[in-house]
C-alpha positions as CSV (number, residue, x, y, z in Angstrom):
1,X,73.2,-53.0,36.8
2,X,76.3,-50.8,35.6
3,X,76.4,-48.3,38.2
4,X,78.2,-45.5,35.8
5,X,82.0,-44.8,35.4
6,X,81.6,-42.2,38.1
7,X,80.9,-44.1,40.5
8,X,84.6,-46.0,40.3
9,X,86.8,-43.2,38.8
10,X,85.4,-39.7,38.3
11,X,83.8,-39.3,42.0
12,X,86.5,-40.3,43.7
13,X,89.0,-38.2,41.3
14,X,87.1,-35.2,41.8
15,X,87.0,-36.0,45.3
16,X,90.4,-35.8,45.9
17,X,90.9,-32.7,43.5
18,X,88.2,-30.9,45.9
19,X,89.5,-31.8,48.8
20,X,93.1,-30.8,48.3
21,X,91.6,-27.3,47.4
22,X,89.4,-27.2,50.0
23,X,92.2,-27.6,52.0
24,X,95.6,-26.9,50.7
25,X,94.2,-23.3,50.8
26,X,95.8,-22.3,48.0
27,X,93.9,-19.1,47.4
28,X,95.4,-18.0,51.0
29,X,99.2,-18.9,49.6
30,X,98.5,-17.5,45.9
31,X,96.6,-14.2,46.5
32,X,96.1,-13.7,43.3
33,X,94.1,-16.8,42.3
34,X,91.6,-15.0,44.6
35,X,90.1,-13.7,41.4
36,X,89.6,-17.0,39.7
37,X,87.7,-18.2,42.8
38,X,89.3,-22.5,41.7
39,X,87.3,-23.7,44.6
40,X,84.1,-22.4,43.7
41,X,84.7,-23.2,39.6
42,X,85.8,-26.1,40.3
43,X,82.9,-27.4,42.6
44,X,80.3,-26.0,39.7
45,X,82.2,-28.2,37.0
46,X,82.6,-31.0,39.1
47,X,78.7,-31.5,39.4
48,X,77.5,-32.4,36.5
49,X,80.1,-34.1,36.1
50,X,79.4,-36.9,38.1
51,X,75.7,-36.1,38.1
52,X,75.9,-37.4,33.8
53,X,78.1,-40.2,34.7
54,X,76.0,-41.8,37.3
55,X,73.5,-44.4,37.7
56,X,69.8,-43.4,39.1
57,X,70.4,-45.8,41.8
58,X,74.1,-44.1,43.0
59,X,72.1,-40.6,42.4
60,X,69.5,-41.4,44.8
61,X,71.7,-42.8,47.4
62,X,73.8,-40.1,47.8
63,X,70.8,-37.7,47.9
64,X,69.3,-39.3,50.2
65,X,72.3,-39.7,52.8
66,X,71.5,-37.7,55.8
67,X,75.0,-35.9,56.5
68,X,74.7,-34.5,52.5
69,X,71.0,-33.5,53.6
70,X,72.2,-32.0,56.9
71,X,74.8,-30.2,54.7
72,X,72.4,-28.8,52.2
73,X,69.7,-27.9,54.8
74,X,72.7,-25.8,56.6
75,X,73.4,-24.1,53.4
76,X,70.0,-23.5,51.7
77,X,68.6,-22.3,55.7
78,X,72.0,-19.8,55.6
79,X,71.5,-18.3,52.0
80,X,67.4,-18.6,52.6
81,X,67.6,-15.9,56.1
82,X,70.6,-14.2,54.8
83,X,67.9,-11.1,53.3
84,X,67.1,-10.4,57.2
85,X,70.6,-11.1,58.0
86,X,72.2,-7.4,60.2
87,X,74.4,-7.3,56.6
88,X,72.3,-8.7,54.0
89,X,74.6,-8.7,51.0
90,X,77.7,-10.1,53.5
91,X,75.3,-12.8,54.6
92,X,74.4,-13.7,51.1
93,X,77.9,-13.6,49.6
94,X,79.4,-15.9,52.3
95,X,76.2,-18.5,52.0
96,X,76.9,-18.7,48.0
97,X,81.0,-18.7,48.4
98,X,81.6,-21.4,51.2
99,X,78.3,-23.7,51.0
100,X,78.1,-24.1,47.3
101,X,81.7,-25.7,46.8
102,X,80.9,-27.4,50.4
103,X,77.8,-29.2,49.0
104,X,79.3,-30.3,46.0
105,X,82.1,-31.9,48.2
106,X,79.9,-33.6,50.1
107,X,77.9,-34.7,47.4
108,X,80.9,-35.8,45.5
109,X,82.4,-37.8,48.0
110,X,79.0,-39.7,48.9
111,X,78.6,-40.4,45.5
112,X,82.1,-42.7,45.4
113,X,82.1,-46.4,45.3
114,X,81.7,-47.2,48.9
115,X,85.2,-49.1,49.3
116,X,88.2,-48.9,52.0
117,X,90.4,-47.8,49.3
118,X,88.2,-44.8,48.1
119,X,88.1,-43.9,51.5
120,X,91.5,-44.3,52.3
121,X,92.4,-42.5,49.0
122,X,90.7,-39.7,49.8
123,X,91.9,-39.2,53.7
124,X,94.8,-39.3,52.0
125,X,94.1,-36.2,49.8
126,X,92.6,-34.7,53.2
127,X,96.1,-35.4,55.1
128,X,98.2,-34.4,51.9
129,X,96.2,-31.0,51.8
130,X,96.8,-30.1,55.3
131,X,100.6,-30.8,55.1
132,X,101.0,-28.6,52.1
133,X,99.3,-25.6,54.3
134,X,100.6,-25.7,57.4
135,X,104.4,-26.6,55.9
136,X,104.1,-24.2,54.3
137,X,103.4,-21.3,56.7
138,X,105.9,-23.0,58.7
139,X,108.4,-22.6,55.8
140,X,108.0,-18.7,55.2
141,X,107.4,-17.8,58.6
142,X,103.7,-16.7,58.1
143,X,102.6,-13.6,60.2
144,X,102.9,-14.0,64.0
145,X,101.1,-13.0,66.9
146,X,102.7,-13.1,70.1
147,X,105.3,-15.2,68.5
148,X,102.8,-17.8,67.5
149,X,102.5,-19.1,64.1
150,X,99.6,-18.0,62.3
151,X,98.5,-17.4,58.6
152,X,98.1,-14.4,56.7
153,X,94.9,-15.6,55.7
154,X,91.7,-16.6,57.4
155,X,93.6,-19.3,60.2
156,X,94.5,-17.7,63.5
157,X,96.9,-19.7,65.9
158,X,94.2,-21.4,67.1
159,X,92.5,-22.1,63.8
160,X,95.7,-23.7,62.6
161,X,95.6,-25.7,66.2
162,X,92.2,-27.5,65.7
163,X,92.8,-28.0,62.0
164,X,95.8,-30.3,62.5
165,X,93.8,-32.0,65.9
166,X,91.3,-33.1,62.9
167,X,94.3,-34.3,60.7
168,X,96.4,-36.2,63.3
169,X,94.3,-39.3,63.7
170,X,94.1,-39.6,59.9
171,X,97.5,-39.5,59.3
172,X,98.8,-42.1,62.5
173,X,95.7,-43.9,60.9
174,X,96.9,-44.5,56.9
175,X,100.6,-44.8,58.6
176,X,99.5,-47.6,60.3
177,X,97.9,-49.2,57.3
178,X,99.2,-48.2,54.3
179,X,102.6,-49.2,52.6
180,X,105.4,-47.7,50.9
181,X,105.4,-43.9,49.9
182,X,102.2,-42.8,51.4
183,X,102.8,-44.7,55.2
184,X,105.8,-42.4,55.0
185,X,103.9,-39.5,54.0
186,X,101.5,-40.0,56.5
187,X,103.5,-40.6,59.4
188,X,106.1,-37.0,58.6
189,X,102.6,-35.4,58.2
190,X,101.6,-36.5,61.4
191,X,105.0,-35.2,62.7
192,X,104.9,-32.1,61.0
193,X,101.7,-31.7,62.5
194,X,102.6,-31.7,65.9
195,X,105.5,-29.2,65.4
196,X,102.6,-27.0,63.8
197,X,100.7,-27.7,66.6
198,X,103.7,-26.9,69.4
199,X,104.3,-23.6,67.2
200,X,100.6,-22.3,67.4
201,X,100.2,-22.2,71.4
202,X,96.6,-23.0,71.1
203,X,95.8,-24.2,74.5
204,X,92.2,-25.5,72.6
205,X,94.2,-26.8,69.9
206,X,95.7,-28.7,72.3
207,X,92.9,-30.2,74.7
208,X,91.4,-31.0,71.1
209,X,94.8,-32.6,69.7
210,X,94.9,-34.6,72.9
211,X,91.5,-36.0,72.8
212,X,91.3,-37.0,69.5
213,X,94.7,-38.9,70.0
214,X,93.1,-40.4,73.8
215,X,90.1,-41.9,71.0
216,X,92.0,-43.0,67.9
217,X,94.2,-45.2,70.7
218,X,91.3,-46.6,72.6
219,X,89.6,-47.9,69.3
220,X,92.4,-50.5,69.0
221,X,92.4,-53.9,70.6
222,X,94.1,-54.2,73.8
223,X,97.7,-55.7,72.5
224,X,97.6,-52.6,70.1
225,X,96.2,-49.7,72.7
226,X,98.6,-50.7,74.9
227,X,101.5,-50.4,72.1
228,X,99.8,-46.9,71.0
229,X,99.8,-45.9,74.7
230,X,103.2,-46.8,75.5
231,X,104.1,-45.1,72.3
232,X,102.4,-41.4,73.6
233,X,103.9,-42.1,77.1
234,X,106.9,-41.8,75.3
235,X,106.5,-39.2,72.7
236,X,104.6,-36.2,74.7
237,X,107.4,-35.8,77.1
238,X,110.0,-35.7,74.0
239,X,107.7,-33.0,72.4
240,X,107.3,-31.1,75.5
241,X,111.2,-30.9,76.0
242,X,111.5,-30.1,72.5
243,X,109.1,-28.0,71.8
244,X,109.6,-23.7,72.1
245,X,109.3,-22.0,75.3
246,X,106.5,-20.1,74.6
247,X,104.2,-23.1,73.9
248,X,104.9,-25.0,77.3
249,X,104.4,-21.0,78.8
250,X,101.0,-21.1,77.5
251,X,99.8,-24.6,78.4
252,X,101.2,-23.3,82.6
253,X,98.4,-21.2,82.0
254,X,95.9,-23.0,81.7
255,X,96.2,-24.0,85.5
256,X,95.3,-20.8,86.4
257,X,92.4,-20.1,84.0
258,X,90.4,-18.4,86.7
259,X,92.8,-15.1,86.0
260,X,92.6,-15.4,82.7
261,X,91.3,-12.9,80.4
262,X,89.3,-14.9,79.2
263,X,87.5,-15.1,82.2
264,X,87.0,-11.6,82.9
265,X,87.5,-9.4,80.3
266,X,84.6,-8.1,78.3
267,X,86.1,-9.4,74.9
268,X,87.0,-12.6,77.0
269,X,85.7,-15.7,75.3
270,X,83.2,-16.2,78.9
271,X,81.7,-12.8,78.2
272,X,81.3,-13.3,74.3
273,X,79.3,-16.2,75.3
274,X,77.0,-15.0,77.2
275,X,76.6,-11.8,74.6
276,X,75.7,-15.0,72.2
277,X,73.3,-16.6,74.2
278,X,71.2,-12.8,73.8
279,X,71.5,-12.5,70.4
280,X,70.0,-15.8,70.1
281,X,67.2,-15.2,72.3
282,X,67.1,-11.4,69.9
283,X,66.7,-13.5,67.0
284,X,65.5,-17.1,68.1
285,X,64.5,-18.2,64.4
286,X,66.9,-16.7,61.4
287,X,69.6,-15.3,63.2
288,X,71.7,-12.4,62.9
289,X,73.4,-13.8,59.8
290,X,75.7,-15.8,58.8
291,X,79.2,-14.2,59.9
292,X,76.9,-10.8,61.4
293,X,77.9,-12.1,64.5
294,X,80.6,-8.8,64.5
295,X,78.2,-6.4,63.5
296,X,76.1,-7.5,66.2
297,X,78.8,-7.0,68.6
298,X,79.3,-3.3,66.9
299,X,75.9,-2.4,67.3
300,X,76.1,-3.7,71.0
301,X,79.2,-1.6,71.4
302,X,77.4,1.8,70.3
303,X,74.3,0.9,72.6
304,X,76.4,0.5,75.7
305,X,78.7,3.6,74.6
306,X,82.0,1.7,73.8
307,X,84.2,1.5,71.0
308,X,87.3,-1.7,70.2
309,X,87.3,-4.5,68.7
310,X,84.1,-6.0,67.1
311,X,84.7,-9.6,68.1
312,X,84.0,-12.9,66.8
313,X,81.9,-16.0,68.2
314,X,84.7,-18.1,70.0
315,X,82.2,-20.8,69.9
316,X,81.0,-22.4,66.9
317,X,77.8,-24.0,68.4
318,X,76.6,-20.2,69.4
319,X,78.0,-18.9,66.4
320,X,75.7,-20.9,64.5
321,X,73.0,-20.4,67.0
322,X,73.0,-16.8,67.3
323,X,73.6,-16.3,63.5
324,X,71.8,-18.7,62.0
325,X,69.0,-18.9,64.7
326,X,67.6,-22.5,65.7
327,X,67.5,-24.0,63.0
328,X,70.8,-23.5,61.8
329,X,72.3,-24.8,65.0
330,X,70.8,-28.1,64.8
331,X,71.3,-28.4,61.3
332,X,75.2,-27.5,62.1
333,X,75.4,-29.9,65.4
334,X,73.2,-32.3,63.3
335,X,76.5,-32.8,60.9
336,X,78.4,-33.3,63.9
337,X,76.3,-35.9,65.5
338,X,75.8,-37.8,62.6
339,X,79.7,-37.7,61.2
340,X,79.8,-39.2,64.9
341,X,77.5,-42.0,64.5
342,X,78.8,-43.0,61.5
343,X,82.8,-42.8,62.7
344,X,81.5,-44.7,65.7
345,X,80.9,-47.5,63.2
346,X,84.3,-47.5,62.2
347,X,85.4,-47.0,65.7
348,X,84.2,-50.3,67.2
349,X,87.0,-53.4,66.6
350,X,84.3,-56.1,67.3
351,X,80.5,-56.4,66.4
352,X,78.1,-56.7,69.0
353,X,78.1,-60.9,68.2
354,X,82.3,-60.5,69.1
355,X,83.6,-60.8,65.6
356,X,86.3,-58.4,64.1
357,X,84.5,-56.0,61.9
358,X,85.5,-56.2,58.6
359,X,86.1,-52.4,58.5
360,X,88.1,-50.4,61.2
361,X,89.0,-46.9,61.1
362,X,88.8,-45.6,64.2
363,X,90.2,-42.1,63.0
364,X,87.1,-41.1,62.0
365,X,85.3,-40.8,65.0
366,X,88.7,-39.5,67.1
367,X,89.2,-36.8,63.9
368,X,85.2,-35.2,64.8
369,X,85.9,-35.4,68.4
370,X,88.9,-33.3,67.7
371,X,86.8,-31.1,65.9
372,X,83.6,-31.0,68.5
373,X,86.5,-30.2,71.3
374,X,88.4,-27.2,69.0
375,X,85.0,-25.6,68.0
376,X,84.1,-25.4,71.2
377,X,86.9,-22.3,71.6
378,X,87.1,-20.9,68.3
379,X,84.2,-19.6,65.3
380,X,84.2,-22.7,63.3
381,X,80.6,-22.6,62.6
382,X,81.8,-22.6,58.8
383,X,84.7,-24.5,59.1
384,X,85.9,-25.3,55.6
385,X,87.3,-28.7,56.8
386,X,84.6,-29.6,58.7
387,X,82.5,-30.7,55.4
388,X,85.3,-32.7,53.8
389,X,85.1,-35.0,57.2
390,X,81.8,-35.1,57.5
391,X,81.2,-36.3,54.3
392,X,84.1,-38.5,54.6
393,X,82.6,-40.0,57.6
394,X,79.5,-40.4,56.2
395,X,81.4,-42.7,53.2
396,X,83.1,-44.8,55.9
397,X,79.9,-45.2,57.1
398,X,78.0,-46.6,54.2
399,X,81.6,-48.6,53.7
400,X,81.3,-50.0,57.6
401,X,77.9,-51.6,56.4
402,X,78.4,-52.6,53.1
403,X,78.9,-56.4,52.5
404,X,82.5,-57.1,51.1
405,X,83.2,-53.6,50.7
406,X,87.0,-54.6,50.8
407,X,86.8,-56.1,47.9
408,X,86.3,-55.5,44.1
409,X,83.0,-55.3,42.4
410,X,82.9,-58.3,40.3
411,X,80.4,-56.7,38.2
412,X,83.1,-54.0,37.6
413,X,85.2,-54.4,34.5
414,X,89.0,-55.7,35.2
415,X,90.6,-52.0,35.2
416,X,87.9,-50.4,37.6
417,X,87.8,-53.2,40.1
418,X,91.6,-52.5,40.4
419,X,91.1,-49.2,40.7
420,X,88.4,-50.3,43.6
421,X,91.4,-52.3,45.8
422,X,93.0,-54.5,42.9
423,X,93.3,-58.9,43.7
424,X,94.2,-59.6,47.2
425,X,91.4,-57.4,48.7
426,X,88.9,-58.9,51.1
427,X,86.5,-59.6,54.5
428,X,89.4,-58.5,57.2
429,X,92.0,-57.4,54.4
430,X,92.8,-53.2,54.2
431,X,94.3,-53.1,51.0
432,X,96.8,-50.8,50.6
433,X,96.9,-47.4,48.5
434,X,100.5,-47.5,47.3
């Protein structure tokens, strides 16, 4: 049965479009298309979009795929305990403004033809995105803090840390693979990256950056880890000699984290833990709402008679805990676990019966560690990106286990099974997106 145009040329389209909005950030660079809210619009166009041009059967598979459950259930348990959230109407607003236009992304990018070159398409957008951002805060010389590169926006130095951990093993990934204009692409993003990376300081930016490079290279064969390893040997002292002053500073210090002020001081990431751990227990089942967190830490403030800074989570798996309550947390580590599982599919370079998988990707499952490792230190609860790889994980999931998911549907008519990885494409063969 014709599965619906969608499902080889709108979904994957829209995808992309979403995707690069999601993260190019463009609101953050254009203030003034704050007003127009694209990401939001665009999500609620988007929708019906694909829902009218897609078969029952693609419809019901995407529904029913647990990270765009996961997803939903997050959302729809945020906006549903938002009315006994500390700031009801903040609570509310943020639940309608990020999970809406995360859904439909997730939704979206389920609902594609599950083929390597829709998922390679669409890293791509997620790579292309990224770049855009972070080159350009490192073109205008975005707002500093302590003479590290930040945004004036919503990305601290460490947001912008973990983002390109998560978008480094995509990019050594389709450089790799791909041919032509987008290997090059790919591999001065991945460059571009780490200079964005060196500029931030983030020491968690870092310990994620390194781990999710440790996993992409140990989900290749022998001959090629060995290759990749000898290639890092190479490359991290180069970037350590090259890199500024200030970043190699910061990563001495982190040798002697016991004086840190981290460590002892009451706004110290240690101490906002533990102040996390009691709202939770406060509010064990909704929460104090999704991004209270501060308010709770004001109210704390007047009840133990001091006034400063009202500070944020520095941990997104008690941020969504302690502001979202039970529930929420599981829901949120839930997408993690599962994004897992399914890049662990794509990870693996030989079945359990020793043949070579017809699908490898193992920057999927390096890409969520990178993430697991950077929300660890920072409020990324919420994470914009975060929902763009889960879902894309999820797709390179149902890919990994699809039968000749390389290669064309040849129920599809001539000009969508191109569009789907063109002649050439099959068991063992990565076709190319140039």
């Amino acid at each position: 049965m014709e599965p619906g145009f969608a499902y080889y040329h709108f979904a994957p389209t829209l995808g992309i479009i979403l995707i690069a909005l999601f993260g190019a950030r463009l609101t953050e660079m254009v203030p003034a298309l704050n007003v127009l809210r694209p990401t939001l619009v665009a999500s609620i166009a988007a929708m019906p979009l694909v829902i009218m041009h897609s078969s029952r059967s693609v419809l019901n598979r995407t529904i029913k795929h647990p990270v765009l459950r996961l997803t939903a259930g997050y959302g729809l348990w945020a906006l549903g305990t938002a009315p006994l959230a500390l700031w009801p109407g903040l609570a509310v607003e943020s639940a309608i403004g990020l999970f809406i236009p995360a859904m439909v992304v997730c939704f979206i990018i389920l609902a594609c033809a599950p083929t390597a070159r829709n998922v390679d398409r669409m890293a791509f957008g997620f790579v292309v995105a990224v770049l855009i951002h972070v080159s350009y805060l490192l073109a205008v010389g975005a707002t500093r803090a302590g003479d590290r590169l930040t945004s004036s926006g919503s990305l601290d130095p460490n947001d912008l840390g973990s983002l390109v951990a998560m978008a480094f093993p995509l990019a050594i990934g389709l450089a790799l693979r791909s041919r032509g204009r987008v290997r090059a692409i790919s591999a001065f993003a991945a460059l571009v990256f780490v200079v964005t990376l060196m500029r931030t300081g983030s020491r968690g930016g870092t310990l994620a950056f390194v781990a999710a490079t440790l996993v992409f290279v140990f989900g290749f064969p022998a001959r090629q880890r060995w290759a990749l390893v000898i290639a890092v040997v190479f490359a991290m002292p180069l970037a350590w000699t090259l890199g500024p002053p200030e970043y190699r500073e910061r990563m001495r210090t982190m040798l002697a984290l016991e004086e840190d002020y981290n460590q002892t001081d009451y706004l110290g990431r240690k101490a906002v833990r533990q102040r996390a751990q009691e709202y939770f227990k406060e509010h064990p089942v909704t929460g104090v709402g999704m991004f209270c967190f501060a308010i709770a830490e004001g109210q704390r403030n007047k009840e133990v008679g001091r006034t400063g800074k009202w500070s944020a989570p520095h941990n997104a798996y008690w941020m969504a805990l302690s502001e979202l309550g039970f529930v929420g947390g599981m829901f949120f580590i839930g997408m993690i676990v599962s994004a897992g599982a399914y890049g662990w599919r794509c990870w693996r370079w030989r079945a359990r019966d020793g043949t070579p998988v017809v699908f490898h990707r193992p920057e999927y499952l390096a890409s969520v560690v990178g993430f697991s490792i950077g929300a660890y230190f920072l409020s990324h609860a919420y994470f914009w990106p975060l929902f763009g790889l889960v879902a894309l994980s999820g797709l390179a999931g149902l890919v990994s286990r699809t039968p000749g998911a390389a290669t064309p549907d040849p129920g599809a008519p001539a000009a969508r099974r191109r569009a789907l990885g063109g002649p050439g494409s099959g068991p063992g063969h990565s076709p190319a997106i140039a």
